[in-house]
N, C-alpha and C positions, 0 to 999 in steps of 0.2 A: 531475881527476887522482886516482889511489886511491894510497891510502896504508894501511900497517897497523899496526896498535896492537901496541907494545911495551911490556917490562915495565920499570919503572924504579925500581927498591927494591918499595915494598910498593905503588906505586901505577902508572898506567895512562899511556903517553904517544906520541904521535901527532908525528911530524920534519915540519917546513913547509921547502918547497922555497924554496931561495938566492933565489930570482928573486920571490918572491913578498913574502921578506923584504926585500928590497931595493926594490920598487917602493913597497912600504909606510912607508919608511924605518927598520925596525925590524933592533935587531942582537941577538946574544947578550946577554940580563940585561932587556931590555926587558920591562915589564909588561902583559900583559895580559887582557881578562876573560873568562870563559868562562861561558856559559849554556845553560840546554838548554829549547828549546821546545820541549813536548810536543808540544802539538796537531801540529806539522807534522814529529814525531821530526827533531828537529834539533839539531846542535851549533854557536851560536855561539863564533865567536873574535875577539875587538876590540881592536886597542891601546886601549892605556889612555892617553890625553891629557893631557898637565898642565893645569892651570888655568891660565888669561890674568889677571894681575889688570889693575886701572885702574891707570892711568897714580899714578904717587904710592904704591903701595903694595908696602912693602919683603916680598920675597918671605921673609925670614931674620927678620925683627920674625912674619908669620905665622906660621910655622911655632916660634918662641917662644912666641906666645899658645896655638897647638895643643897644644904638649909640658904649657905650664903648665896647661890646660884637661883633658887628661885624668891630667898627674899628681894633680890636685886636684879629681876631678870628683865622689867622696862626698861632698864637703864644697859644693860647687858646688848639686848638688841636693838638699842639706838647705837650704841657706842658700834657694835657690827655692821651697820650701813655705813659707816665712816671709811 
């Protein structure tokens, strides 16, 4: 299907068809990643997946260690050269 590149503020953006968003389960705000293969001039587009944890592992306890791990990460990797 062609589609064509629109402007949207200062940068570049490309409308994915209803049907395609929905076979994907993806809606408005959904993330995802985009890359570009040279070799075959190509633009990927991937949902972005959440993580599965293991069974037993609180998903709001991770995402506290994450916040506390990059609030404190100068201090993190001085204390690692030690």
């Amino acid at each position: 299907m062609h589609r064509k590149i629109c402007a949207i503020g200062n940068s570049r953006g490309v409308s994915l068809p209803a049907d395609v968003l929905e076979k994907l389960h993806l809606a408005v705000g959904a993330e995802v990643t985009v890359e570009l293969d040279e070799a075959q001039t190509k633009i990927i587009i991937e949902p972005v997946r959440k993580k599965k944890y293991p069974k037993g592992i609180d998903r709001k306890f991770v995402s506290q260690v994450n916040e506390f791990i990059e609030k404190y990460r100068p201090a993190l990797d001085e204390l690692a050269k030690k």
